[in-house]
matplotlib code that plots the C-alpha trace (Angstrom):
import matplotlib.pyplot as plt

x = [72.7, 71.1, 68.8, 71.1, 73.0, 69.4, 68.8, 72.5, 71.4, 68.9, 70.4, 73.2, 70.5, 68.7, 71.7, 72.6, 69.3, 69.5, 72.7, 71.7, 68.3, 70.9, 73.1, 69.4, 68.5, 71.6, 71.7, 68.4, 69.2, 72.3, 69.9, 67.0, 69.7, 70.9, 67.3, 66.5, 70.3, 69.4, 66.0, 67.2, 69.2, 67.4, 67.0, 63.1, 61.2, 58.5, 61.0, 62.9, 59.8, 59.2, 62.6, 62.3, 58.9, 60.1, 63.3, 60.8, 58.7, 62.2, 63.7, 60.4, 60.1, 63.7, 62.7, 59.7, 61.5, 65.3, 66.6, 64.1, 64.2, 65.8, 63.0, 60.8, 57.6, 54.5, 52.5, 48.9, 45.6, 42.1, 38.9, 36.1, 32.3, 30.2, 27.1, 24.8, 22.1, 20.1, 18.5, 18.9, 17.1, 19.3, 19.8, 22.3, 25.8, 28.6, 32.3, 35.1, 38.6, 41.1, 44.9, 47.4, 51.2, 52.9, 56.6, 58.3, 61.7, 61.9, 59.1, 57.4, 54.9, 52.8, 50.1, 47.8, 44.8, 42.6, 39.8, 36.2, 33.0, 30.6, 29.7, 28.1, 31.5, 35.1, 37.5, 41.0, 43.1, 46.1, 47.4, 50.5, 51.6, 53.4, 55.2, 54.3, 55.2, 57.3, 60.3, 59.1, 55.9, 56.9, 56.7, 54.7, 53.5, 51.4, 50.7, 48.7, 47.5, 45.9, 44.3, 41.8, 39.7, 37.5, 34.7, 32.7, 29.2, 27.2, 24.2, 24.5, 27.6, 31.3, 32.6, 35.9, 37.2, 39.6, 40.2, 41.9, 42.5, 45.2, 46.5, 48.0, 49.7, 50.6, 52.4, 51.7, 54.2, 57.5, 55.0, 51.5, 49.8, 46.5, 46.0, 43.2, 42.5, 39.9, 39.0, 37.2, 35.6, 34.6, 31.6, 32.2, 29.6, 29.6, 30.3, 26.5, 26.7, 23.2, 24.5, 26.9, 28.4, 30.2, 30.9, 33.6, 35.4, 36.5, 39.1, 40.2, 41.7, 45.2, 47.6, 50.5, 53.8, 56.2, 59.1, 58.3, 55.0, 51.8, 48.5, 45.7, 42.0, 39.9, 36.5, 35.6, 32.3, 31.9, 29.3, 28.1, 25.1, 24.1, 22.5, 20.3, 20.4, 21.0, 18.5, 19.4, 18.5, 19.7, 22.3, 24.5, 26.5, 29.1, 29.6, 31.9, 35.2, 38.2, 41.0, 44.0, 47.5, 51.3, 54.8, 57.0, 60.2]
y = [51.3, 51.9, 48.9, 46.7, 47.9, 47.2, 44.0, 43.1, 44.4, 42.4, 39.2, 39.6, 40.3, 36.9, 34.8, 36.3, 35.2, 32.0, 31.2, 32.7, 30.5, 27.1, 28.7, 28.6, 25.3, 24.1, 25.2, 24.1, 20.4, 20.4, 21.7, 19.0, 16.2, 17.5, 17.4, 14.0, 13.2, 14.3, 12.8, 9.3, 9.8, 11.7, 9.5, 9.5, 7.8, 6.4, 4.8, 3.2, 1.6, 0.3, -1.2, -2.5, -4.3, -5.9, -6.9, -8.2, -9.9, -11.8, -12.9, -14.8, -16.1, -17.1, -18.5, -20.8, -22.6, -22.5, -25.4, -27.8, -31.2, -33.8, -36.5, -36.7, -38.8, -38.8, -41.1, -40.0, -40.6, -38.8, -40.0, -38.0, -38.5, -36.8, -36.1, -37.4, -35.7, -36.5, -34.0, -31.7, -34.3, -35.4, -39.4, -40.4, -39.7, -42.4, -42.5, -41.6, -42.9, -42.2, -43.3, -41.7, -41.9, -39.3, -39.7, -36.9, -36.5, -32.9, -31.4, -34.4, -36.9, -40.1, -40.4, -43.2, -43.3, -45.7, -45.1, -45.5, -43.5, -45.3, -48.9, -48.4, -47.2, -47.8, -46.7, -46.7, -43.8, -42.7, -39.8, -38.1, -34.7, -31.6, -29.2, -26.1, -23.6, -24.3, -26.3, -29.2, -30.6, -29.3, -25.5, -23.4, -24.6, -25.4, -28.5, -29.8, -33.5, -36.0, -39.2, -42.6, -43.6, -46.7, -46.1, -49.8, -48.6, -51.5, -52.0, -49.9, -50.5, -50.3, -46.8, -46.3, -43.0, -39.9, -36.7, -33.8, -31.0, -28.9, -28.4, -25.5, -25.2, -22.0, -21.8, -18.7, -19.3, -21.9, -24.4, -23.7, -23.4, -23.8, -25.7, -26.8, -29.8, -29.6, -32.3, -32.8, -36.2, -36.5, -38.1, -42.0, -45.0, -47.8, -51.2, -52.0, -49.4, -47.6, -45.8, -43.2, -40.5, -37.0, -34.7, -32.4, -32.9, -30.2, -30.1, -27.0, -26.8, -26.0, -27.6, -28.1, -29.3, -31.3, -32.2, -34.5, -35.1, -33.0, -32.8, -30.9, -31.1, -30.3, -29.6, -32.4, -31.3, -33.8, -33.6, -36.3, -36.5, -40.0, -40.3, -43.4, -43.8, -40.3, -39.0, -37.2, -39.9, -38.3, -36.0, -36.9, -34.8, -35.5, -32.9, -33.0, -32.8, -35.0, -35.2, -35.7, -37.0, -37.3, -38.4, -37.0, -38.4]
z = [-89.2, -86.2, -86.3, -87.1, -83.7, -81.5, -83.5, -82.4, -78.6, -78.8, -80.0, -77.3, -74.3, -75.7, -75.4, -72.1, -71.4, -72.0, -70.9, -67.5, -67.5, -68.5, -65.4, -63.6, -64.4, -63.3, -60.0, -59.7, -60.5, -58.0, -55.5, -56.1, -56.2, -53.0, -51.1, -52.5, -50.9, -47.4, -47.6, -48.8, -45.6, -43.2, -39.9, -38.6, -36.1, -38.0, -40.1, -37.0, -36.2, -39.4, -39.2, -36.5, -37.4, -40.6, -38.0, -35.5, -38.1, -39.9, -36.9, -35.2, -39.1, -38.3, -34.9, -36.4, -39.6, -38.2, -36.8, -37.2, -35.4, -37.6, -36.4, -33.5, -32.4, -30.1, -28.3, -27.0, -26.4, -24.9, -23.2, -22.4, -22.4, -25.0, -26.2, -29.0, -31.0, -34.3, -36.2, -33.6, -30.7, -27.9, -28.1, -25.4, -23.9, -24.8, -24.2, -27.0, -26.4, -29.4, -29.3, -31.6, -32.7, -35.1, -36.7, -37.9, -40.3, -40.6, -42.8, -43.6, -41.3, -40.9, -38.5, -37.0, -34.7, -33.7, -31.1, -30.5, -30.1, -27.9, -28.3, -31.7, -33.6, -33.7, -36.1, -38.0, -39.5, -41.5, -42.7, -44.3, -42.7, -43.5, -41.1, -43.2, -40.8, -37.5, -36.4, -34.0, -32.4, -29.2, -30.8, -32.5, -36.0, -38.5, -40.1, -42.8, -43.3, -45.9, -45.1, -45.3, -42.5, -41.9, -39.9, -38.5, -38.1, -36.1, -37.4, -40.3, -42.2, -42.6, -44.3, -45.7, -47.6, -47.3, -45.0, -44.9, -42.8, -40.3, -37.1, -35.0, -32.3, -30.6, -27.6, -25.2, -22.9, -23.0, -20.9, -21.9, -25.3, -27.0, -30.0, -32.4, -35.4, -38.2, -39.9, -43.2, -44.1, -47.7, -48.7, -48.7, -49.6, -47.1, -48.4, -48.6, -51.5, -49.7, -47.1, -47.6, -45.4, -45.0, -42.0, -39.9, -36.7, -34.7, -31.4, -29.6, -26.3, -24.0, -22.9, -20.1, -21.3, -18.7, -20.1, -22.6, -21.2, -22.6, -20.3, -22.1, -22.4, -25.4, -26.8, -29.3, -32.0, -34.7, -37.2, -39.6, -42.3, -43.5, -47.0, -48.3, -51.2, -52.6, -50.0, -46.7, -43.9, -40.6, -39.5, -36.0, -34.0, -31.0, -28.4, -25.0, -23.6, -23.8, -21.5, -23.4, -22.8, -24.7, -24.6, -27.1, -27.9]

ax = plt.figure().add_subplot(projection="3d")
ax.plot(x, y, z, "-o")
ax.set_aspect("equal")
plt.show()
């Protein structure tokens, strides 16, 4: 009799038990829930300054593709006087004179140039654009562009084939800005079908926008390799400074 009154004891102290560590758990949770509460809402200053980044950051996202100009063009051109080497060995100093236009209906672009470098060369170009970041040319942006160029080579021969390549323009303050072009020729055969041809052209400079007028000057690299026949024949490269001018519209 007596051990079935301790097993009873026993039983009851094991529920108690139990229901005291389900009492336990329970306050436990409420208390948990309630830190992760306060935290969730706790006010810091490392997270204000997050916020106010990502803020920052949306707003000049805003700034650069909001509002875009429904169309806009520009006339310029740039003369300058640059230098000529071949396979590294200086060969003379000639003049390059380049005219451009650009027309722009919101994102999308067409662009011609036509210019010369020195007495020797004078060519044509095309291109379609994209405004992939930015809302005008007259702001900061970033456009990319696709085209064909024909290159008249005297005394060599007459080259004709595709480039591609991107533009940016950054302003640093609402009247000054710096702004560069690469350019990417790909390897073309000249109509003689011996001679063919490949390079890069490089421009960098600043600017001063008036108005709608732009005065800037620029530093122009251009590098080309000429192949006969399958063979490397020479390599050229361009080096100086162009003056540059614009009217936008």
């Amino acid at each position: 009799m007596e051990k079935k009154v301790q097993w009873a004891l026993v039983a009851l102290m094991f529920l108690s038990f139990v229901s005291h560590a389900n009492d336990m758990e329970g306050v436990y949770t409420v208390i948990i829930k309630k830190q992760q509460e306060k935290k969730s809402t706790r006010w810091t200053l490392s997270d204000w300054l997050a916020t106010k980044k990502k803020i920052a950051l949306m707003d000049q996202w805003l700034a650069l593709n909001s509002k875009s100009t429904l169309f806009e063009a520009r006339l310029g051109g740039s003369v300058g006087d640059v230098e000529e080497t071949s396979d590294g060995n200086p060969v003379s100093k000639k003049q390059v004179s380049r005219y451009e236009a650009e027309f722009l209906i919101k994102m999308l672009g067409i662009g011609g140039e036509i210019g010369r470098l020195g007495p020797h060369q004078k060519f044509t170009a095309g291109e379609l654009q994209l405004m992939i970041l930015g809302s005008s040319l007259q702001s900061t942006h970033l456009r990319g562009f696709y085209g064909m160029r024909k290159l008249e080579w005297d005394g060599l021969t007459n080259f004709s084939g595709p480039y591609y390549g991107g533009h940016l323009t950054l302003y640093i303050f609402n009247f000054f800005g710096i702004d560069g072009r690469y350019q990417y020729f790909s390897k073309t055969k000249g109509t003689d079908k011996t001679y063919a041809t490949y390079g890069e052209a490089l421009t960098f400079g600043a600017f001063l926008d008036l108005s709608f007028v732009r005065l800037g000057a620029k530093l122009y690299k251009e590098n080309l390799r000429l192949e006969q026949s399958g063979n490397f024949f020479s390599a050229a490269k361009n080096e100086g400074t162009l003056l540059t001018a614009s009217i936008f519209f």
